[in-house]
C-alpha positions in Angstrom: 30.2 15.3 13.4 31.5 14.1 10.0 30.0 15.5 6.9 28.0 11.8 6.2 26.6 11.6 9.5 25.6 15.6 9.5 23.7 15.0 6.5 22.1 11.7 7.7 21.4 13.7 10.7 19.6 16.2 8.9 17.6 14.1 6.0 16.9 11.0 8.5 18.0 9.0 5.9 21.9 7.6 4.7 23.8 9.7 2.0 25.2 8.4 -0.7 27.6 10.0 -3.1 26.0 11.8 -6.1 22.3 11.3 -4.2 20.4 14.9 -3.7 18.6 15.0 -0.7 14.4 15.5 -0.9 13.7 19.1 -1.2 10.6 18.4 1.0 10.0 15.6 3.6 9.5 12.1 2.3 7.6 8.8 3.6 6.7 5.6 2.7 3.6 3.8 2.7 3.1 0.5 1.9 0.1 -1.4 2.0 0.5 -5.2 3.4 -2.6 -6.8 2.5 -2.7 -10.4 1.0 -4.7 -10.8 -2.5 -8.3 -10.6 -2.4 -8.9 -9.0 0.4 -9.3 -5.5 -0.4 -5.9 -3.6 -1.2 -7.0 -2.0 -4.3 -10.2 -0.7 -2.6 -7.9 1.0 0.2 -5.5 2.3 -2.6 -7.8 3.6 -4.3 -9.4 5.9 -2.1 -5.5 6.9 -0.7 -4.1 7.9 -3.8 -6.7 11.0 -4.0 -5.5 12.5 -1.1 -3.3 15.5 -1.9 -0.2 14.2 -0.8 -0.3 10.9 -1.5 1.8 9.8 -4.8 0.9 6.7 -6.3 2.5 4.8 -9.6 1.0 6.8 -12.4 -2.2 4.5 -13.6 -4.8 5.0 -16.1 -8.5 5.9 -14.4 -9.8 3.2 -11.9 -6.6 0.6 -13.4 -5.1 -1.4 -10.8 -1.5 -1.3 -10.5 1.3 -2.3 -7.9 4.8 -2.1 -8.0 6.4 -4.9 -8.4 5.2 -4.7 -12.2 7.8 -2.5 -12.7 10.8 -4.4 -11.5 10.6 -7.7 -13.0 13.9 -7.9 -13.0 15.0 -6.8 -9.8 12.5 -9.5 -7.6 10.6 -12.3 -7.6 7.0 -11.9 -8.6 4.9 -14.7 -8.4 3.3 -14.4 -11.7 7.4 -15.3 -12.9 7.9 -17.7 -10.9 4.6 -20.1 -11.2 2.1 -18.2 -13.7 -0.7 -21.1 -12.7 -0.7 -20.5 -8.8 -0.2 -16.6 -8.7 -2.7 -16.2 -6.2 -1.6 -18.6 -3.5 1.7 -17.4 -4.1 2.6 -18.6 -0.1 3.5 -21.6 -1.9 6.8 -20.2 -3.1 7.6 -18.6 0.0 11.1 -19.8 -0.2 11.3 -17.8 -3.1 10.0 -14.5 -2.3 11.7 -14.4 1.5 14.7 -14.8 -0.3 17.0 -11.6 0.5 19.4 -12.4 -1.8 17.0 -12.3 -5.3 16.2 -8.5 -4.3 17.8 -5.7 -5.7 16.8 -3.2 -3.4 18.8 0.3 -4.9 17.5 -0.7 -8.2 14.1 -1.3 -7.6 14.2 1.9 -5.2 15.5 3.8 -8.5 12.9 2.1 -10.5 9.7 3.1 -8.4 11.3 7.0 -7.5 11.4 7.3 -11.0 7.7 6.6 -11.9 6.7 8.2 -8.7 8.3 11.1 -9.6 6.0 11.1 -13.2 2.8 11.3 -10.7 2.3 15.3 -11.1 1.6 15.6 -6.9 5.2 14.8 -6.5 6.0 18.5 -7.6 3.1 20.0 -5.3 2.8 17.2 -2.3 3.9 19.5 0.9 4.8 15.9 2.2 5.3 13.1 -0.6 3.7 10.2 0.7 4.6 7.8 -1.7 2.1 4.9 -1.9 3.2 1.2 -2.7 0.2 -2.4 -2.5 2.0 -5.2 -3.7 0.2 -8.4 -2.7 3.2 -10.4 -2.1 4.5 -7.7 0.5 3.0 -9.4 3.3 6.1 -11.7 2.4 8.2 -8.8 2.0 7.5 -6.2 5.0 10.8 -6.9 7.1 12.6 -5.8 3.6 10.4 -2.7 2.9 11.0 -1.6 6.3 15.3 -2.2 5.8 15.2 -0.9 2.6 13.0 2.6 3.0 13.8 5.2 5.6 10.5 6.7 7.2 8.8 3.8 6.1 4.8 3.1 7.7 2.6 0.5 7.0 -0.9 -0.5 7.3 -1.7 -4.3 7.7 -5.2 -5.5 6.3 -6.9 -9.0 6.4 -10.3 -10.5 5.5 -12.7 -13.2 7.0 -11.2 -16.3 5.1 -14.3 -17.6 3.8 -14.6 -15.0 1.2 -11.2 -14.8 0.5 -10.9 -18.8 -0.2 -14.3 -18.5 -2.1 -12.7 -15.4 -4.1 -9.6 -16.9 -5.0 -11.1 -20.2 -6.3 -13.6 -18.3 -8.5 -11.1 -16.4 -9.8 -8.2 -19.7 -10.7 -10.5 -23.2 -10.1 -7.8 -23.6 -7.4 -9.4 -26.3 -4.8 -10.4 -24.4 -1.7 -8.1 -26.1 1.2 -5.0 -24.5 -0.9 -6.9 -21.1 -0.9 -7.6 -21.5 2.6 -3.8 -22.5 3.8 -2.8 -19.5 1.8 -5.1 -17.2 3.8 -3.8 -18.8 7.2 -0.2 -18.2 5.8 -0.9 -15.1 4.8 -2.3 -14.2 8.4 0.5 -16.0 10.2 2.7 -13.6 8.6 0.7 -10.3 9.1 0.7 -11.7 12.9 4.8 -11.3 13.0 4.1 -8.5 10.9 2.4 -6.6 13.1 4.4 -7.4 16.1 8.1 -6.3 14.2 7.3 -3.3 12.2 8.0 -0.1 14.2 5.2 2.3 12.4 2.2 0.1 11.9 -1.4 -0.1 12.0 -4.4 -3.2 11.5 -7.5 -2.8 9.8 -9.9 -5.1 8.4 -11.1 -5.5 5.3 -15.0 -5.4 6.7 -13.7 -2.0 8.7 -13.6 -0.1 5.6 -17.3 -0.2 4.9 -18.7 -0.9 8.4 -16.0 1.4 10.6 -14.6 4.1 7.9 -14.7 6.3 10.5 -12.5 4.3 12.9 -10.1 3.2 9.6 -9.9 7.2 9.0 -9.2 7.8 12.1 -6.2 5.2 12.7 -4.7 5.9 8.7 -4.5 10.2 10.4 -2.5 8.8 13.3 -0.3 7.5 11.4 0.1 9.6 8.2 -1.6 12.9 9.5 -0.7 14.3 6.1 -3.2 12.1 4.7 -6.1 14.6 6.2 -8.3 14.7 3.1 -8.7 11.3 2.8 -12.3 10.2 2.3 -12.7 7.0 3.0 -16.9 7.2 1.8 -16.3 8.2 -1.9 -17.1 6.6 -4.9 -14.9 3.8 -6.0 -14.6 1.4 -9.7 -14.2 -2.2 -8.2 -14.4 -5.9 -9.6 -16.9 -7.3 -7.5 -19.1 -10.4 -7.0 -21.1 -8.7 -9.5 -19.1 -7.6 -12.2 -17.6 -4.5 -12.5 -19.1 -1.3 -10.8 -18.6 2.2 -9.3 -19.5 2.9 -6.1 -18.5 3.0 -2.1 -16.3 0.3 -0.2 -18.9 -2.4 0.2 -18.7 -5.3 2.5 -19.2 -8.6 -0.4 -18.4 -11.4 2.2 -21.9 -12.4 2.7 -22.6 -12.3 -0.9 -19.2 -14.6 -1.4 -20.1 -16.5 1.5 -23.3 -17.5 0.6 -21.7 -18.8 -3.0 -20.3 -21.8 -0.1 -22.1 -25.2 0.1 -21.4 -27.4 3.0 -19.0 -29.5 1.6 -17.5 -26.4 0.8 -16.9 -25.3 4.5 -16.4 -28.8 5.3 -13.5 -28.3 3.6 -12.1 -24.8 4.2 -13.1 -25.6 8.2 -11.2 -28.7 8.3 -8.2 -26.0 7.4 -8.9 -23.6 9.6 -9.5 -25.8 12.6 -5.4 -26.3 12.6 -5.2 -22.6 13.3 -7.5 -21.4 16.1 -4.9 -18.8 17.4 -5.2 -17.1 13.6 -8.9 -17.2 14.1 -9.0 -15.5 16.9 -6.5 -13.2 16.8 -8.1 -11.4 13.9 -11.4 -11.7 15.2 -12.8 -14.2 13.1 -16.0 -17.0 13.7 -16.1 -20.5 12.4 -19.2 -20.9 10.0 -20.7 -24.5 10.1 -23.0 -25.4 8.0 
């Protein structure tokens, strides 16, 4: 065995000249969970855990990585400011392989990982990446990073297409084609990545249990995770501090019946989405 393949061997991972190998084993999580739908509330209550390393944020701040490689890939936000949040609609854009630096923005995120003080005392760094956009992204993640896992999350569509046009005016049958995008995608998702789990956004507050217990399976170094705790989120009603809570009623019932007229006559062209993730039709 040559010296590149004994150290690849060894560290799992490829060598590169100049590159010191981890002085402590390494993965990658990255969360794949479309705006809206409850990312930051699963990232928040993972980047407590011991060994879990998160982007260094200021208390209950929301942050993701791709802020810190503007220059390395597209971000929505760059590439149409107005319709950030139904960002499908550039999908062209952000599938694109070839607008990805993938050693740089590697470089990038090690290096602010690395400022998070639990990657000196982490017995395993599990370093911790939610980009919305990554639903897009997940075949690259999982090229790009050896040891890479990833948890796929979606949310009944109703709340998310109410969410989204609350949030941007945007009229609900684009919301509501993002969301089935979105879903198509996790689908494919789910069925290519080799270290993978689903949850749903309503399994947080109804099932923590069951979430804890799938999250263990696949991170086990993740043991101190507590799902329960007390969480600063940007709800339907403002901003407060308290346990995952299940708002899709409350969003839901902000619909009239034109609006699920319309977001209906959207999701009726995608039954298999529907019922693959478990999801009713509301009529009203």
């Amino acid at each position: 065995m040559g010296l590149f393949s004994a150290i690849k061997h060894v560290f799992g991972g490829s060598a590169s000249a100049g590159k010191a190998p981890p002085d402590r084993p390494e993965k990658y999580l990255f969360i794949i969970c479309m705006n809206n739908s409850g990312s930051t509330l699963l990232e928040r209550v993972l980047r407590d855990c011991r060994n879990a390393i998160a982007f260094p944020a200021a208390p209950d701040a929301q942050t993701n990585g791709q802020q810190f490689v503007r220059d390395y890939m597209p971000i929505p936000g760059r590439i149409d400011k107005k319709f950030r949040r139904i960002w499908t609609e550039h999908a062209d854009i952000l599938e694109d392989e070839t607008r990805y630096n993938w050693p740089m923005i590697k470089k990038q995120w090690r290096i602010r990982w690395s400022r998070n003080p639990k990657f000196q005392t982490a017995s395993t760094r599990v370093f911790l990446e939610k980009s919305p956009p990554n639903v897009l992204r997940a075949p690259m993640l999982q090229k790009s990073f050896d040891q890479s896992f990833f948890i796929i999350m979606q949310r009944n569509p109703y709340a998310v297409a109410e969410g989204i046009r609350r949030r941007t005016s945007l009229p609900l049958d684009r919301c509501t084609r993002h969301w089935i995008k979105c879903a198509r995608k996790q689908m494919k998702n789910e069925s290519e990545l080799r270290r993978v789990i689903r949850l749903n956004y309503e399994d947080l507050s109804e099932r923590s249990d069951f979430c804890r217990e799938q999250i263990l399976k696949l991170i086990p170094e993740l043991d101190d995770l507590d799902i329960r705790k007390e969480i600063a989120v940007q709800a339907v009603d403002g901003r407060v501090r308290q346990p995952i809570v299940n708002y899709n009623q409350k969003q839901i019932a902000l619909l009239s019946s034109e609006d699920f007229s319309e977001i209906n006559a959207e999701l009726d062209l995608a039954p298999e989405v529907m019922s693959h993730f478990g999801y009713e039709y509301i009529r009203e």
